[in-house]
N, C-alpha and C positions, 0 to 999 in steps of 0.2 A: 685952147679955149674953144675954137669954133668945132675940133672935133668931140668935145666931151656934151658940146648944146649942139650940133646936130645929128649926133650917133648915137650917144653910149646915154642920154638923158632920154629921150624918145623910145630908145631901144628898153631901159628899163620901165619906163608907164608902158611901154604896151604889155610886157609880161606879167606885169599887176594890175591891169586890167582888163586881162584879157578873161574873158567867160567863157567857161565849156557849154555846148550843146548838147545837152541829150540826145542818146541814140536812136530812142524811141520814138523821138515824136515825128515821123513818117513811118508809115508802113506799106506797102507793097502789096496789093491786090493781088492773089494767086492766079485769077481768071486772065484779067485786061491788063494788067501790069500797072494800071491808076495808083500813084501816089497820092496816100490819103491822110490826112493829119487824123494822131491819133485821138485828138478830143470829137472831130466830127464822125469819127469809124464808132467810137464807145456809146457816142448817144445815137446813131442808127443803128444799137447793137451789132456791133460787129458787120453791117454787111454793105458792100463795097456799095456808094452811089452813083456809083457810072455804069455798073453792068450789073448789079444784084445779087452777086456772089454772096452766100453766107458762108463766113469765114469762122472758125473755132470760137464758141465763148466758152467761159469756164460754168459749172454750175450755179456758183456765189456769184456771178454775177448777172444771170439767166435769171434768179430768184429774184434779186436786185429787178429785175424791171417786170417779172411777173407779179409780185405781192403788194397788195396795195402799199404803196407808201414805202415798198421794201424793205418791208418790216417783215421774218419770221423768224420761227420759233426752230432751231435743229435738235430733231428729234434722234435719241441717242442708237447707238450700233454697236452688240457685241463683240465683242474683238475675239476672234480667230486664233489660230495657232501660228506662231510668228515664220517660221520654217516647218511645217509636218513632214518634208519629205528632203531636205537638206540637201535640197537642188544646190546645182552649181555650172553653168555653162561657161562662159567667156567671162562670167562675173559670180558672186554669189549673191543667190537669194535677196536677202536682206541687205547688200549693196544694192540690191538697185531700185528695191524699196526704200534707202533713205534717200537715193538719187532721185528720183520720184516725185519725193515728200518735198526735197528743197523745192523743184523746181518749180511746184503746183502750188506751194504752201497749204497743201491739203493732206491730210490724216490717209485716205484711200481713194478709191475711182470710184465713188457715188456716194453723192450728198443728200442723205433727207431731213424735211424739213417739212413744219406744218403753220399755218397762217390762212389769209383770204384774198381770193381776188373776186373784184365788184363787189364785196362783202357776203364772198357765201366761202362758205370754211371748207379749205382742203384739206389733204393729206398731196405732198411730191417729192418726188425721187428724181436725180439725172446723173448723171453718168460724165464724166471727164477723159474724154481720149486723150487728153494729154499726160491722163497717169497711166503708164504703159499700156498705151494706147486702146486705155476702156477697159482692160480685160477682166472677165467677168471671173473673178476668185472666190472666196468661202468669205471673202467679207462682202460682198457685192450681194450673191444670198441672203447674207444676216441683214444685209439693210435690205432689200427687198420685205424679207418676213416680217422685220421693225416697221416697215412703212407699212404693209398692209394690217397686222398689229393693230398700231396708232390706228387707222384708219377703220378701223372695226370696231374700235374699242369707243372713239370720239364721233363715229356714225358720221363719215365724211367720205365723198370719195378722192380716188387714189388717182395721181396724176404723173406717168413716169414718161420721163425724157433719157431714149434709149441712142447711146453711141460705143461704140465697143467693135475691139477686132476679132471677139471672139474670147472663149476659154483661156483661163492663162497656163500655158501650159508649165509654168514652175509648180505648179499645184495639181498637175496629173487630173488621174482619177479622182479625186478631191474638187476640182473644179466644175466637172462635169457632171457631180453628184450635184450641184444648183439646178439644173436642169430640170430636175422634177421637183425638186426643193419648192422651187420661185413658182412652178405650177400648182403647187398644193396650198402658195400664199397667193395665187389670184383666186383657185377656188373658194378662199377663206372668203373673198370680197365677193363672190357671186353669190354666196350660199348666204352672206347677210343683206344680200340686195341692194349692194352698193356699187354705184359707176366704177370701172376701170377705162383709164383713156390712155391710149399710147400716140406718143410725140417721137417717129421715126428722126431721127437727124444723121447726118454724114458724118462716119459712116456706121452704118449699123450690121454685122456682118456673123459669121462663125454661129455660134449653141444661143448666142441671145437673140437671132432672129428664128431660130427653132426651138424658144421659150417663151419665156414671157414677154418679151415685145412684139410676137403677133397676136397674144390671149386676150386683146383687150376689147371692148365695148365698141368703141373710136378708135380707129385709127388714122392719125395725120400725120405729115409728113413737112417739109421743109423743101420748098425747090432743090431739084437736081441733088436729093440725097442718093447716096450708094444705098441700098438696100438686096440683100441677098444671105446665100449660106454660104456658098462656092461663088467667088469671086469671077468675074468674067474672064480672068487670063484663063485661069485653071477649065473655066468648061470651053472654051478654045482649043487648049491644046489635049483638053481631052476627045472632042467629037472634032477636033481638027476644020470645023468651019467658020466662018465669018460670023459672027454675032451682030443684030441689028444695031440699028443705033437706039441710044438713048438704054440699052438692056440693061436691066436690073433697077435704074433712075427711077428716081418718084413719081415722076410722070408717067413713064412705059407701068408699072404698075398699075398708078391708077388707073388708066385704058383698062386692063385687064383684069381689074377689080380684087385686086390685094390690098388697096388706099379709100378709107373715105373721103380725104379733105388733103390739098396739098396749099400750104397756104404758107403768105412768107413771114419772117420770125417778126416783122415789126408789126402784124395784125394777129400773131397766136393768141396774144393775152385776150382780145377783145373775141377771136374765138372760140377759146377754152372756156371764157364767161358764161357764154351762149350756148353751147353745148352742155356746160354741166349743171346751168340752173335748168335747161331741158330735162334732161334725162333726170331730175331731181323732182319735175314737177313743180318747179318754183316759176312766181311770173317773172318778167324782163325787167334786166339789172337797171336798177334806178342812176341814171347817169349824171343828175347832179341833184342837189336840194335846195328848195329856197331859204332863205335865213328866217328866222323866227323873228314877226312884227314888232317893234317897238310895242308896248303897252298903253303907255301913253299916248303915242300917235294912234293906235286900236280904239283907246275910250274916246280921243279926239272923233274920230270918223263914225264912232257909233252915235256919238252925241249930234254930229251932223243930220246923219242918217234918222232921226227920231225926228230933228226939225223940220227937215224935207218932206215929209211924210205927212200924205191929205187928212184931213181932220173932217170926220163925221160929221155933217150939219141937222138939224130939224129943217 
């Protein structure tokens, strides 16, 4: 009796009551090593509050705290040829675009989408390193052209958030024909005289920083993004010298005036605001409204007002 009520009774409530913990709810700073719960990391978007680090967001949730109210509109992408060139490395093709697909819960590696922030109507595009890591393929062009498109057709300008490792090279020469592609859809936006603004983020690297995300009006940046074409191993051990510090980073840029704006993601919205009712010619974003009077309290204060008021004598 005393071992089934001190062992084997105890032992059984605690297995039926015992709770799993979620995996997720800490995450690991890449920078400082700060464990960060994940509700407080989601509403500083993503970036660490001990050291500043901005760490991956995905696009759908980029938009989520760019759009007023986070509310937009996805604007559609023609779909590509699923295999053109019936690659095959270590996986196949199409393996590793449904691997991809699971992992991101997303269609491809950039999401467009149109809405307003401070209530002036855009046209945006951004890019997902975490669908094989950005690479810029023959659907990444279609939504470029889609987005500039829309954004021609609805007299808006075009707001792209560039991260990518480059060309995807499953798609060869096919990948690398976006290059001039995604060039002939920014010139679509100059030649109707409409803003283009690029949002550099980490990392931004290969044929999409020698396209269209340096073609733009604005260019800003995100602290300590990578930005380059040739990565700094590769010009290392090619000119075999020490590279300075900070080389290729958003900052060493800016110094050297490849950067207009390096600014951190929890103040972009409010400078994207700024920037684009500028370049639009529009006055400064009304930041809040008062409520519409009472009526009745209104004819109250007029009828006040009439009483108050000196009266003519002889």
């Amino acid at each position: 009796m005393n071992w089934i009520t001190n062992y084997v009774r105890p032992r059984i409530n605690s297995i039926f009551s015992r709770r799993e913990v979620p995996e997720n709810l800490w995450r690991k700073c890449d920078e400082c090593g700060t464990m960060l719960f994940h509700r407080e990391l989601s509403d500083n978007l993503n970036v660490c509050n001990n050291c500043g680090h901005h760490m991956h967001i995905t696009p759908r949730d980029r938009f989520l705290a760019l759009f007023d109210g986070g509310i937009f509109t996805e604007v559609a992408v023609p779909e590509p040829l699923a295999d053109p060139l019936k690659f095959r490395d270590q996986k196949r093709y199409p393996d590793r675009m449904k691997a991809a697909q699971k992992t991101t819960s997303e269609k491809e590696a950039m999401l467009v989408a149109a809405g307003e922030i401070g209530r002036t109507p855009i046209v945006a595009a951004a890019q997902d390193f975490s669908f094989m890591a950005g690479s810029m393929g023959m659907y990444v062009g279609n939504a470029i052209i889609a987005a500039a498109e829309e954004a021609v057709k609805l007299k808006r300008p075009l707001v792209l958030f560039s991260a990518a490792g480059g060309a995807r090279m499953q798609e060869g020469i096919l990948s690398l024909m976006q290059m001039p592609r995604t060039t002939v859809a920014v010139q679509m936006l100059k030649e109707a005289g409409l803003p283009y603004i690029v949002v550099l983020t980490h990392p931004t690297t290969g044929g999409v920083t020698a396209s269209y995300a340096m073609l733009g009006d604005v260019h800003i940046s995100e602290p300590n993004a990578l930005i380059c074409f040739a990565g700094p191993r590769v010009i290392e051990q090619t000119i075999r010298e020490k590279l300075p510090e900070g080389f290729q980073r958003a900052e060493y840029l800016l110094d050297h005036g490849m950067l207009d704006r390096v600014i951190p993601r929890t103040e972009m919205r409010e400078e994207l605001i700024k920037i684009t009712r500028m370049l639009l010619g529009l006055p400064p974003q009304i930041v809040g409204d008062l409520p519409a009077p009472d009526k009745s309290e209104q004819a109250a204060n007029d009828a006040n007002g009439a009483a108050d008021a000196p009266t003519s004598g002889t």
